[in-house]
Every structure is written in structure tokens, then in C-alpha cells.
CHARMM internal coordinates of N, CA and C (Angstrom, degrees):
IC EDIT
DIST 1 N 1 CA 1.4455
DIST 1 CA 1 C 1.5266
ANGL 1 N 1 CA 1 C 107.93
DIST 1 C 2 N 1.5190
ANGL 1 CA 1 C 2 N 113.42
DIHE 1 N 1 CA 1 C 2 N 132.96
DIST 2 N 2 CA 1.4861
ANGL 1 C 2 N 2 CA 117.28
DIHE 1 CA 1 C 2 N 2 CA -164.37
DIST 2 CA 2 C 1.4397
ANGL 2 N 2 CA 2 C 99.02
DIHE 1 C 2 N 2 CA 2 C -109.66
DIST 2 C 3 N 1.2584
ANGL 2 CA 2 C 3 N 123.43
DIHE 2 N 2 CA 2 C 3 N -24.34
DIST 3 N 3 CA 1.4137
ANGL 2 C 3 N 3 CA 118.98
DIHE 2 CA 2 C 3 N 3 CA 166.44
DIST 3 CA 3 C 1.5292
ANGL 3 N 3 CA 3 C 127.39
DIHE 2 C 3 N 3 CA 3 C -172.96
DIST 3 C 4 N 1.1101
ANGL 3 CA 3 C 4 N 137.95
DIHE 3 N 3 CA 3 C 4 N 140.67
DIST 4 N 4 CA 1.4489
ANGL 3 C 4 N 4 CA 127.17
DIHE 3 CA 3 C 4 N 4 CA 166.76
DIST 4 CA 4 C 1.1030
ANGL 4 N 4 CA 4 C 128.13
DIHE 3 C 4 N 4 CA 4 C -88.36
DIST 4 C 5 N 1.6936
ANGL 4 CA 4 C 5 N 113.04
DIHE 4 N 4 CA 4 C 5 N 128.84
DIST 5 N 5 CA 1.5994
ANGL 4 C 5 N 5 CA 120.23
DIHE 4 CA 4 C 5 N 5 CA -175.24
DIST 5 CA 5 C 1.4086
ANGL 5 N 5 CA 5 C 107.56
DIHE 4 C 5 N 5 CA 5 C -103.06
DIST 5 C 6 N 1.8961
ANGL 5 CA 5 C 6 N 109.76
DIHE 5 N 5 CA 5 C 6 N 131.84
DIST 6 N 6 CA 1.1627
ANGL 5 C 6 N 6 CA 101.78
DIHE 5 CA 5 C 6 N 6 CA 155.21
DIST 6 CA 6 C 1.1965
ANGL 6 N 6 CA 6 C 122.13
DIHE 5 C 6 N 6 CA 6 C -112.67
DIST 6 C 7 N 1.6393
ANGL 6 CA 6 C 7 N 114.96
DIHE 6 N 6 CA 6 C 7 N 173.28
DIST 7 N 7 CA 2.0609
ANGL 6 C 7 N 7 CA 116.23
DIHE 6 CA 6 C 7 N 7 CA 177.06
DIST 7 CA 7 C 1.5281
ANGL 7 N 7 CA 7 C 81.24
DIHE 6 C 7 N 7 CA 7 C -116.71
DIST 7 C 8 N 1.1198
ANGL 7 CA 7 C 8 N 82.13
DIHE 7 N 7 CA 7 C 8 N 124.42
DIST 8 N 8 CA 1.5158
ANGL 7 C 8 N 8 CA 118.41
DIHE 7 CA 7 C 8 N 8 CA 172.73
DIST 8 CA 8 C 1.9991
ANGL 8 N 8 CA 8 C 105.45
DIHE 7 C 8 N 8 CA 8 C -102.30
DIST 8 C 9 N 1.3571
ANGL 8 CA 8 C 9 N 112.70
DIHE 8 N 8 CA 8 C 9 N 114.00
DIST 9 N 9 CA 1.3094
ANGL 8 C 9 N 9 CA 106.21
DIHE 8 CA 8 C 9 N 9 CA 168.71
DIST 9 CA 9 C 2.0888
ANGL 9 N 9 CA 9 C 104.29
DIHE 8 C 9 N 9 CA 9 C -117.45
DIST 9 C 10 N 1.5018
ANGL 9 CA 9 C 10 N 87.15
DIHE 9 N 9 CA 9 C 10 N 167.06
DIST 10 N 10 CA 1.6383
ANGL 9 C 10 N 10 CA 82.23
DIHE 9 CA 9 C 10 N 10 CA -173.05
DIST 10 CA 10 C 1.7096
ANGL 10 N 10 CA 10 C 114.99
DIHE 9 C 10 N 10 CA 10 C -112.19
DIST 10 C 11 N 0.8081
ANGL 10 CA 10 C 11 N 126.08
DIHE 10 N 10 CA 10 C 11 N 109.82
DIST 11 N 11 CA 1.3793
ANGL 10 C 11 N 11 CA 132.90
DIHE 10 CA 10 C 11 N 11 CA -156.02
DIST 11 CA 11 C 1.5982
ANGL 11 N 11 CA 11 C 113.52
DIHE 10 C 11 N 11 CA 11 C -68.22
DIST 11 C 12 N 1.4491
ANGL 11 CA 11 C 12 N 121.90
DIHE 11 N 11 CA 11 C 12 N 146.96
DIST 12 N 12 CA 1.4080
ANGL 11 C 12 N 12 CA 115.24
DIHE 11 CA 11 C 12 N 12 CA -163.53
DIST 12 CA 12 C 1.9137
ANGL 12 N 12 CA 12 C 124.62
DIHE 11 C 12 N 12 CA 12 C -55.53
DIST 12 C 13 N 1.7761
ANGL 12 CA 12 C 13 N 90.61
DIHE 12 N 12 CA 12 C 13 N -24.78
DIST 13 N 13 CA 1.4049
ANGL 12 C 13 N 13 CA 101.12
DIHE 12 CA 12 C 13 N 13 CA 175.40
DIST 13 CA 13 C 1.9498
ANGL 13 N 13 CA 13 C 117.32
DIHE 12 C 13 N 13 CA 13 C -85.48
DIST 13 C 14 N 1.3572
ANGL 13 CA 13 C 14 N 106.42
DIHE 13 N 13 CA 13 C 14 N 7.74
DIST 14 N 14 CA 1.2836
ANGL 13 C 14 N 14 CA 112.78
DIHE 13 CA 13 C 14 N 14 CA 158.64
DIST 14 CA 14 C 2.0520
ANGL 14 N 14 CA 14 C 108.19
DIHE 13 C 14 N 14 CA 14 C 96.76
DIST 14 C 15 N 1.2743
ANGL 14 CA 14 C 15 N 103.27
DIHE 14 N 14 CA 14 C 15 N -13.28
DIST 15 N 15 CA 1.4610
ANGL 14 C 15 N 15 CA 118.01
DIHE 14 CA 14 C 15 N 15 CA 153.55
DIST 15 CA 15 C 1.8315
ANGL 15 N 15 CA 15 C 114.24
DIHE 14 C 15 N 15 CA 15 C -53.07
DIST 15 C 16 N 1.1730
ANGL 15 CA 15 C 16 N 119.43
DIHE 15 N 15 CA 15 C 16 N 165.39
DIST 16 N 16 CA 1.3156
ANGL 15 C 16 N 16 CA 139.62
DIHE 15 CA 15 C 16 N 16 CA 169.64
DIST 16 CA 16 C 1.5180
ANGL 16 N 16 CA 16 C 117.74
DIHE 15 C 16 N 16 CA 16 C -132.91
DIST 16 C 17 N 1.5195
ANGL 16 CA 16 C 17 N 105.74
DIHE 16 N 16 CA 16 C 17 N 146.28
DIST 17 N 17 CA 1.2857
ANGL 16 C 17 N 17 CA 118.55
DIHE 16 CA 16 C 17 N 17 CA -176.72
DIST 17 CA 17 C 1.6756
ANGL 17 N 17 CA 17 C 100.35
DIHE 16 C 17 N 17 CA 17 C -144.40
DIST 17 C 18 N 1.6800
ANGL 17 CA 17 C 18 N 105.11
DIHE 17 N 17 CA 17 C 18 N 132.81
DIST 18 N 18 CA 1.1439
ANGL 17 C 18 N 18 CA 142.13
DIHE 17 CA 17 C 18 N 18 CA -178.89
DIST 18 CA 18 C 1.4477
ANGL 18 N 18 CA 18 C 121.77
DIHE 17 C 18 N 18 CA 18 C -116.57
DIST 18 C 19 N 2.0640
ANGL 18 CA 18 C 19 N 109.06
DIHE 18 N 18 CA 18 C 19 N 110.77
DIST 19 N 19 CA 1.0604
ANGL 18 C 19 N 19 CA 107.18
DIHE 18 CA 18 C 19 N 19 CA 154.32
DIST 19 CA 19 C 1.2965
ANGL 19 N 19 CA 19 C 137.76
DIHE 18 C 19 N 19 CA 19 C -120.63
DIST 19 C 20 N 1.5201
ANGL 19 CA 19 C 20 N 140.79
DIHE 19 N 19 CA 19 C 20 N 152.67
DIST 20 N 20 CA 1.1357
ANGL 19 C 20 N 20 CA 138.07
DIHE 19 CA 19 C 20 N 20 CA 160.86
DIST 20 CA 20 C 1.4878
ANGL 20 N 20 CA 20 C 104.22
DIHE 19 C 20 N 20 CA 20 C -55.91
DIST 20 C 21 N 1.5984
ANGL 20 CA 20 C 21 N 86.18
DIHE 20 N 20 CA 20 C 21 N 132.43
DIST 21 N 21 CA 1.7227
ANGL 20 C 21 N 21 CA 114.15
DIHE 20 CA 20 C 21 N 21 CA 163.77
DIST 21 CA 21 C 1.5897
ANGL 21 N 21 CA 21 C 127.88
DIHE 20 C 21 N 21 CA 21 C -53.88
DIST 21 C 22 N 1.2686
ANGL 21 CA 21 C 22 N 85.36
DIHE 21 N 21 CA 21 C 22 N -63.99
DIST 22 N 22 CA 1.9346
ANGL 21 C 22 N 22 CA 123.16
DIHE 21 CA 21 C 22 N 22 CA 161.51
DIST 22 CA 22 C 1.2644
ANGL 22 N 22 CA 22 C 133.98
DIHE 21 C 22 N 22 CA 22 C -54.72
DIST 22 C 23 N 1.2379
ANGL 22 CA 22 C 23 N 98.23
DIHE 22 N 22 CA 22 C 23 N -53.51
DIST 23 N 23 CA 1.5989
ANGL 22 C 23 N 23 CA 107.16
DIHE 22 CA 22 C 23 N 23 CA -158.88
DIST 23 CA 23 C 1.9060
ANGL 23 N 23 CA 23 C 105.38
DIHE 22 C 23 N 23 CA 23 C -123.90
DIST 23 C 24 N 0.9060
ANGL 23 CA 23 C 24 N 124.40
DIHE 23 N 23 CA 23 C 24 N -179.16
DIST 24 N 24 CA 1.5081
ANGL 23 C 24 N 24 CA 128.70
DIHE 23 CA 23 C 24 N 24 CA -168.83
DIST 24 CA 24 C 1.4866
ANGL 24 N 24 CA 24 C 102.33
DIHE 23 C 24 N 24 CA 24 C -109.64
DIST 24 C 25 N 1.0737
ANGL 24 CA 24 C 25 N 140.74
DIHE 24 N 24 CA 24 C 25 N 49.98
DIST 25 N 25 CA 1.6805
ANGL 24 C 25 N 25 CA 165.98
DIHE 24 CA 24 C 25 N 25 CA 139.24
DIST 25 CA 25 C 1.4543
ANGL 25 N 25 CA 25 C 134.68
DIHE 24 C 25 N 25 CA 25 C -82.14
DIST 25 C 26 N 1.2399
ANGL 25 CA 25 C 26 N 97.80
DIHE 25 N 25 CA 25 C 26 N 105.10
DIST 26 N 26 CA 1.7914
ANGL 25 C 26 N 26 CA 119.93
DIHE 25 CA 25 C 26 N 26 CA -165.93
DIST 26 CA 26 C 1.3567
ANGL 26 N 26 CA 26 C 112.15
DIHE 25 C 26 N 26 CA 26 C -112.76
DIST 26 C 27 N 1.2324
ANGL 26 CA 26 C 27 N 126.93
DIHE 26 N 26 CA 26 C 27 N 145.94
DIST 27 N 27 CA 1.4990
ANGL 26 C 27 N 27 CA 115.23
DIHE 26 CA 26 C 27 N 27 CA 162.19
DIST 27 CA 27 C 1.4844
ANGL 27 N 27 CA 27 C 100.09
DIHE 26 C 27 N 27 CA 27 C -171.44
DIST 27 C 28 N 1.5342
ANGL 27 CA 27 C 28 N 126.90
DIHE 27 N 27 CA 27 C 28 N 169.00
DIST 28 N 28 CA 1.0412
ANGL 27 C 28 N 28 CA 146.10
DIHE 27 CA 27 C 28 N 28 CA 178.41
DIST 28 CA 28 C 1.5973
ANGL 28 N 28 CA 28 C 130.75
DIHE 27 C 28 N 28 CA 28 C -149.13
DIST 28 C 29 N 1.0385
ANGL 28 CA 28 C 29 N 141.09
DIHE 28 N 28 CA 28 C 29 N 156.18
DIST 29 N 29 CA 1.4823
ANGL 28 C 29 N 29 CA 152.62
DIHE 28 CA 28 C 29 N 29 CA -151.26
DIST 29 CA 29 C 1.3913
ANGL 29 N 29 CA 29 C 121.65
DIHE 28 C 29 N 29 CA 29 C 179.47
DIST 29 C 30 N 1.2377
ANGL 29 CA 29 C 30 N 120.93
DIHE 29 N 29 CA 29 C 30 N 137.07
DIST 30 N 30 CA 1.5650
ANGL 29 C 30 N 30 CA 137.19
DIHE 29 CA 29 C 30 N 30 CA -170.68
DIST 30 CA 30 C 1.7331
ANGL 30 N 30 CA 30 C 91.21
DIHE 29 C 30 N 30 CA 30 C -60.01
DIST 30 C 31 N 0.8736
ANGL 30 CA 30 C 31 N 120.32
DIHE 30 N 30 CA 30 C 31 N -81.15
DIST 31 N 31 CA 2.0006
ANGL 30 C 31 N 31 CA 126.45
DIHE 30 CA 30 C 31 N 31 CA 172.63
DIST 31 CA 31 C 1.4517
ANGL 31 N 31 CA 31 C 119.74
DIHE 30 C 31 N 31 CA 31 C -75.16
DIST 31 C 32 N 1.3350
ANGL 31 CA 31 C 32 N 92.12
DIHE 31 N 31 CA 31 C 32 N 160.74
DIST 32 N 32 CA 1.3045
ANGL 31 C 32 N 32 CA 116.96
DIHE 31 CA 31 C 32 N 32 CA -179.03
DIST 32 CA 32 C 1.6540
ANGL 32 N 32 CA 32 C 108.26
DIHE 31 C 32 N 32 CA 32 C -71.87
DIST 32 C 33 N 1.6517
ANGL 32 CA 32 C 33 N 121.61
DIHE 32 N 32 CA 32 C 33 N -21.51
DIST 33 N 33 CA 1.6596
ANGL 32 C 33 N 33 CA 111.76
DIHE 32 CA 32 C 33 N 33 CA 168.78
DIST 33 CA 33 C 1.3145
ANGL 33 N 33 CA 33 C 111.87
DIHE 32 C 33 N 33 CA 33 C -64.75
DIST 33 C 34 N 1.8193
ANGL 33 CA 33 C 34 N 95.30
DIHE 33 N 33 CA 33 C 34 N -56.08
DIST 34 N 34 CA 1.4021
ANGL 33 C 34 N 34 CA 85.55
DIHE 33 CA 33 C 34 N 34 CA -174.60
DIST 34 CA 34 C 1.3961
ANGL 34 N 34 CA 34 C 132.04
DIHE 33 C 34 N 34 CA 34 C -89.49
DIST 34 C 35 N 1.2117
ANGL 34 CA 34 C 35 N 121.13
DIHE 34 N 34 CA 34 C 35 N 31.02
DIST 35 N 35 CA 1.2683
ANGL 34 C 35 N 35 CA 129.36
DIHE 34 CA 34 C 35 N 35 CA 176.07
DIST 35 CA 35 C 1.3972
ANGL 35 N 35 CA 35 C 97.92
DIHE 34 C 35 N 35 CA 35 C -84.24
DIST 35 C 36 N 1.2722
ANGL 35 CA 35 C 36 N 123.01
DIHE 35 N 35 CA 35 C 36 N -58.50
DIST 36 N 36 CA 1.7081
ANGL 35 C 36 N 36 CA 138.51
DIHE 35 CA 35 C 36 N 36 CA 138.76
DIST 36 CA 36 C 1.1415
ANGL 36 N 36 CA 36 C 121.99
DIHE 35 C 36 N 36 CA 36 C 10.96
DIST 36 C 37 N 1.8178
ANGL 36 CA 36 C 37 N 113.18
DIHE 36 N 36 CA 36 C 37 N -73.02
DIST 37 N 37 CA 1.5148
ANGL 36 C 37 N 37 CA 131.39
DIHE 36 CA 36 C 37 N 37 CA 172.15
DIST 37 CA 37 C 1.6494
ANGL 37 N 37 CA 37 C 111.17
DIHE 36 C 37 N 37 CA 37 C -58.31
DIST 37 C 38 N 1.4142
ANGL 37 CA 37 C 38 N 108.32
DIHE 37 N 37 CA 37 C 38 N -35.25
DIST 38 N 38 CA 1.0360
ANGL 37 C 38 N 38 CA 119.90
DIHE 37 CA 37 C 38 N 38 CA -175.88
DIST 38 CA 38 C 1.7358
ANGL 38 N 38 CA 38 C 134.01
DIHE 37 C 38 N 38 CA 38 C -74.90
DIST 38 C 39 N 0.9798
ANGL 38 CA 38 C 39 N 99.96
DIHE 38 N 38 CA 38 C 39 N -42.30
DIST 39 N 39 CA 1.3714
ANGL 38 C 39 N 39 CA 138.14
DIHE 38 CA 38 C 39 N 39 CA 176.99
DIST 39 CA 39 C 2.0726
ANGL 39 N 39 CA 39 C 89.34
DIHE 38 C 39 N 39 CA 39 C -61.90
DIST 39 C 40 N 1.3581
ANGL 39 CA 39 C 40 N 110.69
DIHE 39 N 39 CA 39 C 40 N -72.65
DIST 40 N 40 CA 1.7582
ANGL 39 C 40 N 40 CA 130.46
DIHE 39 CA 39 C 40 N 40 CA -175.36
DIST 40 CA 40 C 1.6473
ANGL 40 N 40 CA 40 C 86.00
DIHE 39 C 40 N 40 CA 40 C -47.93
DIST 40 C 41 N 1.3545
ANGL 40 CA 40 C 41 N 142.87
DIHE 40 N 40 CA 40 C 41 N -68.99
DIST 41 N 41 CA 1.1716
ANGL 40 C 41 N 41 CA 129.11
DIHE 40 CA 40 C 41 N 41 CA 179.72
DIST 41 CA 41 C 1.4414
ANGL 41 N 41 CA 41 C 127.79
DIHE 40 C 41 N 41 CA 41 C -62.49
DIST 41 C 42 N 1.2016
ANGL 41 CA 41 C 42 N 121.21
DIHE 41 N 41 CA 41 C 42 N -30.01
DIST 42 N 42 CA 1.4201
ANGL 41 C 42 N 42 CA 111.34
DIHE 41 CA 41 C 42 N 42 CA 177.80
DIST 42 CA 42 C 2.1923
ANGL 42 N 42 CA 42 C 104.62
DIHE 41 C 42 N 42 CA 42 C -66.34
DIST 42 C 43 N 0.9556
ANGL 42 CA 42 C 43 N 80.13
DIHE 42 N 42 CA 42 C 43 N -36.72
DIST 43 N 43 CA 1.8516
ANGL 42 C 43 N 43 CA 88.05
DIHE 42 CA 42 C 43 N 43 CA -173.07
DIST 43 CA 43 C 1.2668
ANGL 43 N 43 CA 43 C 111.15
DIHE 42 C 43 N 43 CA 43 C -50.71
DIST 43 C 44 N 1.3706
ANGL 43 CA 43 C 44 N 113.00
DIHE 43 N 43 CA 43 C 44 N -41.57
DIST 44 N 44 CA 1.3494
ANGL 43 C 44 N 44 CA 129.47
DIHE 43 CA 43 C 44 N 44 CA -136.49
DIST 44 CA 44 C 2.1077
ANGL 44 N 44 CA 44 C 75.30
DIHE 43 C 44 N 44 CA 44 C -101.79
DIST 44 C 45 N 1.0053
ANGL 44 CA 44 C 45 N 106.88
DIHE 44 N 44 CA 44 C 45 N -32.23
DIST 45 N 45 CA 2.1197
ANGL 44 C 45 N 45 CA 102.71
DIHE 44 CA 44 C 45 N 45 CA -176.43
DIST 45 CA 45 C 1.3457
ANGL 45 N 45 CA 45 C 85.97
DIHE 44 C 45 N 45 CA 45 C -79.31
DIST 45 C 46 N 1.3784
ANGL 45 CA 45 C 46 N 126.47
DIHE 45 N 45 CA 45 C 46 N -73.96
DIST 46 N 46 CA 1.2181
ANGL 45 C 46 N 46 CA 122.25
DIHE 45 CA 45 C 46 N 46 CA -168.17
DIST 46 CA 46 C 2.2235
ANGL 46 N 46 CA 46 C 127.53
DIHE 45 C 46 N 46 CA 46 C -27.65
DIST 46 C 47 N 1.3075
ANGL 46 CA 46 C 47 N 89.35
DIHE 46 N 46 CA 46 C 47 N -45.97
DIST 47 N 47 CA 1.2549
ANGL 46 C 47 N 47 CA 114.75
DIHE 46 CA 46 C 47 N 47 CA 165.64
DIST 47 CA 47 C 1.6677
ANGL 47 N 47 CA 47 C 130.76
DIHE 46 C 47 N 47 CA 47 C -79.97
DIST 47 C 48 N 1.3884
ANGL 47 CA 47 C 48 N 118.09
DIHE 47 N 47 CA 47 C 48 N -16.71
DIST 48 N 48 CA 1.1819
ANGL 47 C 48 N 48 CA 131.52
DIHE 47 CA 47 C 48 N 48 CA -179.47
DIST 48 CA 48 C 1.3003
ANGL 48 N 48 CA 48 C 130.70
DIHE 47 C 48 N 48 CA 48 C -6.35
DIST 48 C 49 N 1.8073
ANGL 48 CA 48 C 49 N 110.85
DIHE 48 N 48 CA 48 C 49 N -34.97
DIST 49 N 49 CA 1.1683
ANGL 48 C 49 N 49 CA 114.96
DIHE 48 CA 48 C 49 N 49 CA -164.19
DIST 49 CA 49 C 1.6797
ANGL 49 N 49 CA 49 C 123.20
DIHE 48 C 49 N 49 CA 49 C -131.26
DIST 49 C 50 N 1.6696
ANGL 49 CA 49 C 50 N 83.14
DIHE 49 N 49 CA 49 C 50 N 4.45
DIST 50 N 50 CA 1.8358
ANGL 49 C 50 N 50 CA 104.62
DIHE 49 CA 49 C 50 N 50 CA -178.12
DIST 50 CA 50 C 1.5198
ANGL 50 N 50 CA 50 C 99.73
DIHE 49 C 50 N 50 CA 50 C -141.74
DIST 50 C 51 N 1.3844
ANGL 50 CA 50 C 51 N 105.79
DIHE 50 N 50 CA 50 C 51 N 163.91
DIST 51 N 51 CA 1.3669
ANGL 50 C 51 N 51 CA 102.85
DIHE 50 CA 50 C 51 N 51 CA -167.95
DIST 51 CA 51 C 1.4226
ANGL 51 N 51 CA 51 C 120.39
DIHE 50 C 51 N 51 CA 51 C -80.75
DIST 51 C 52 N 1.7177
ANGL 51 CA 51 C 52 N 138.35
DIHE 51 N 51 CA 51 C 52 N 144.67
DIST 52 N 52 CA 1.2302
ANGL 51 C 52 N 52 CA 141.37
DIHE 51 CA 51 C 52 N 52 CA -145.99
DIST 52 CA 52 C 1.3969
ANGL 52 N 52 CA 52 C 98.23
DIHE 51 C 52 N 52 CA 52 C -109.91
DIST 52 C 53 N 1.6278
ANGL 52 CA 52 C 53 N 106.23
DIHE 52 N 52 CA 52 C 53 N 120.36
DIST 53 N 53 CA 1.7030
ANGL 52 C 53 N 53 CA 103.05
DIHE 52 CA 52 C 53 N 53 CA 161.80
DIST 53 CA 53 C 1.3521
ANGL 53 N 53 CA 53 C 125.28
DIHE 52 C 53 N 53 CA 53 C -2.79
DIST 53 C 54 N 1.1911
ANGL 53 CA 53 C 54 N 113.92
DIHE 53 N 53 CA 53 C 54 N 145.46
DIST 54 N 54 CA 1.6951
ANGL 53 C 54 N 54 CA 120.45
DIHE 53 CA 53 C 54 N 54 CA 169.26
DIST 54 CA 54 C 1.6319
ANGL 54 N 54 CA 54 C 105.92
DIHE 53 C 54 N 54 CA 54 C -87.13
DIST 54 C 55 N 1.2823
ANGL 54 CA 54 C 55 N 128.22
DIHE 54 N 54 CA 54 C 55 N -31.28
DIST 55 N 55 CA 1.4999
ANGL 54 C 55 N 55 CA 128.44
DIHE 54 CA 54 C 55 N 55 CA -174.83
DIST 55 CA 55 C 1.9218
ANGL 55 N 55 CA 55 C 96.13
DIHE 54 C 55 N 55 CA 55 C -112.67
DIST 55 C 56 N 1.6520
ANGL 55 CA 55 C 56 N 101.68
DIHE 55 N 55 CA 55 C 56 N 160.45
DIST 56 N 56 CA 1.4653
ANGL 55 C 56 N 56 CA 114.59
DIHE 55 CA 55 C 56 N 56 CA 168.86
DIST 56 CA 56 C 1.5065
ANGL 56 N 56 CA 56 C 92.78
DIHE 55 C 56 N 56 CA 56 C -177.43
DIST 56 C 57 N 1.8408
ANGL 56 CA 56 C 57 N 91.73
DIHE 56 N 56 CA 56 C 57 N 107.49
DIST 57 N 57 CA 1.2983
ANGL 56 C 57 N 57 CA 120.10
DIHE 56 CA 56 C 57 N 57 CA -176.50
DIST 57 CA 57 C 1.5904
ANGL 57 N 57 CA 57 C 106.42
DIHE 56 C 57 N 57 CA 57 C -104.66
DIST 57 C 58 N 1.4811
ANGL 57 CA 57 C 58 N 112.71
DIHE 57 N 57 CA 57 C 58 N 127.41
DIST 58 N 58 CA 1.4769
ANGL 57 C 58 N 58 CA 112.26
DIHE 57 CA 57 C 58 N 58 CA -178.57
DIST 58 CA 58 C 1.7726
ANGL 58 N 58 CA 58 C 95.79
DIHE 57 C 58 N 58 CA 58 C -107.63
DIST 58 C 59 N 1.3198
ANGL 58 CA 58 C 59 N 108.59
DIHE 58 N 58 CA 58 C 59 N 149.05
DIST 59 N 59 CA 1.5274
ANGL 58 C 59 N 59 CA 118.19
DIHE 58 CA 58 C 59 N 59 CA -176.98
DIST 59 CA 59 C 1.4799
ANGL 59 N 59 CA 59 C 110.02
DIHE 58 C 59 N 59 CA 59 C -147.16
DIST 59 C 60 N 1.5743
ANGL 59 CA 59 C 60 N 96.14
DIHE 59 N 59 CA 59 C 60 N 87.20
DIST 60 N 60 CA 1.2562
ANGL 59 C 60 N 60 CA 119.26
DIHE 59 CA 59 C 60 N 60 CA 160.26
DIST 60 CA 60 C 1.5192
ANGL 60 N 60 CA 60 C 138.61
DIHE 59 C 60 N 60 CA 60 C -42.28
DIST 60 C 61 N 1.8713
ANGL 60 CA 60 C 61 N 107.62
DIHE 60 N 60 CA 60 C 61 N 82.50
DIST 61 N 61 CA 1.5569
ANGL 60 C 61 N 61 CA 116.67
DIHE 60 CA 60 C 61 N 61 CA -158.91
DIST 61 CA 61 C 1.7755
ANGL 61 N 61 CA 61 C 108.73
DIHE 60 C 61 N 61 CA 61 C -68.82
DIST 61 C 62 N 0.9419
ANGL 61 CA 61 C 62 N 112.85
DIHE 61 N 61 CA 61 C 62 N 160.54
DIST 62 N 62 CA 1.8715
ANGL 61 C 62 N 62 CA 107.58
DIHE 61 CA 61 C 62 N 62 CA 170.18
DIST 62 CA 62 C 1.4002
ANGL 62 N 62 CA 62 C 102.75
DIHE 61 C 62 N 62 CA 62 C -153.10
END
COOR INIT
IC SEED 1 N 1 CA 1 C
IC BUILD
């Protein structure tokens, strides 16, 4: 696996929500950093015990 993509949509109250394509990994955040921070930690739990992609591409749908 060369990288994980997420679709990122932006919710009417101005929050964001992020999902994996691939894998069963969700998350959400008021901003676009920490959706970021957020996104880097869910991967990194999700993965805990095997090694974590080198890329994690978010793709902001509209």
C-alpha cells in the first residue's frame, strides 16, 4: 500500500469529516489543521501494530 486517501466533506456547521476509502477509518474536526492532527492519529491507532503507510492524502469533495 502506497498511500491512503481520504474524502473529506465539509459539514453545514463549518466542521469537517474524513473518510478512508480502504480501510474502516473515520474522523472529524472543527478545522482543516486539526482534521490533519486528527486524521495522523486515527491512522497511526488504526495501524498500531503493523506498519503505517508512507503517504495520507485527504481530498476535499464539494
Amino acid at each position: 500500500m502506497i498511500e491512503l486517501v481520504f474524502a473529506v466533506s465539509q459539514e453545514a456547521d463549518g466542521g469537517f469529516v474524513a473518510e478512508c476509502l480502504t480501510h474502516d477509518i473515520i474522523t472529524q474536526a472543527d478545522s482543516w489543521e486539526a482534521l490533519r492532527d486528527n486524521v495522523r492519529e486515527a491512522v497511526a491507532a488504526y495501524f498500531f501494530d503493523t506498519a503505517m503507510p508512507p503517504a495520507i492524502r485527504l481530498h476535499l469533495m464539494r
